[in-house]
N, C-alpha and C positions, 0 to 999 in steps of 0.2 A: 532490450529485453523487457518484459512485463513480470509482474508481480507474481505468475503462477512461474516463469522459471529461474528466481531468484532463489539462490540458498538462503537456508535458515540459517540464524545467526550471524547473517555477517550485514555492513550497513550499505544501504545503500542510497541517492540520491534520488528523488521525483523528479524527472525529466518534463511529463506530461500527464497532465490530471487529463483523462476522455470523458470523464463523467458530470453529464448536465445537468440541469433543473435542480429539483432542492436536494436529492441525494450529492451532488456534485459540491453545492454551496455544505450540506451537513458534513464532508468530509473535511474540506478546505477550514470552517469553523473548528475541528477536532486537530487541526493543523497540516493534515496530507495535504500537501500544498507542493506546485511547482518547486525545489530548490529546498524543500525538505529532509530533513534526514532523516530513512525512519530503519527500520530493523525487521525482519520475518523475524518473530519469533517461534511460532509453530506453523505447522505444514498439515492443513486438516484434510491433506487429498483430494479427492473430488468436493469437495463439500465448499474450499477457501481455503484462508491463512490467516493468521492472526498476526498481529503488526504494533508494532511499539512506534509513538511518538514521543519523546522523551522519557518521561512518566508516565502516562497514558500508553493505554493497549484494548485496542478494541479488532473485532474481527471483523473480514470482507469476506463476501460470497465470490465464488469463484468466477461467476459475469465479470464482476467490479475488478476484479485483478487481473484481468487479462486488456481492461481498460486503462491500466497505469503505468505507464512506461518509467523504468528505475536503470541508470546504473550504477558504478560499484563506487561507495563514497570516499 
């Protein structure tokens, strides 16, 4: 599954990052990485989701999530 049909709040694993060039390297730097464990924390509908890496929570556009393959950690 990919990042748009992951439930909120619960964790789950980075299977595969699809996103290239510098957006790709600026997530992998934030730590969305292959074998991550990150968290949906909100669900902004069509717009994206918003995603916890440990401490860290930054938000993706809904392209970039449907680019992330996750599953359940």
């Amino acid at each position: 599954m990919d990042l748009t049909g992951a439930p909120t709040r619960s964790l789950l694993r980075v299977v595969h990052l699809g996103v290239d060039g510098r957006a790709g390297l600026r997530l992998r730097e934030l730590g969305l990485r292959p074998g991550a464990v990150v968290e949906v924390t909100h669900d902004a509908r069509a717009q994206g989701r918003v995603v916890a890496v440990g401490a860290e929570r930054f938000a993706l556009d809904r392209h970039t999530c449907t680019r992330i393959a996750v599953e359940p950690a």
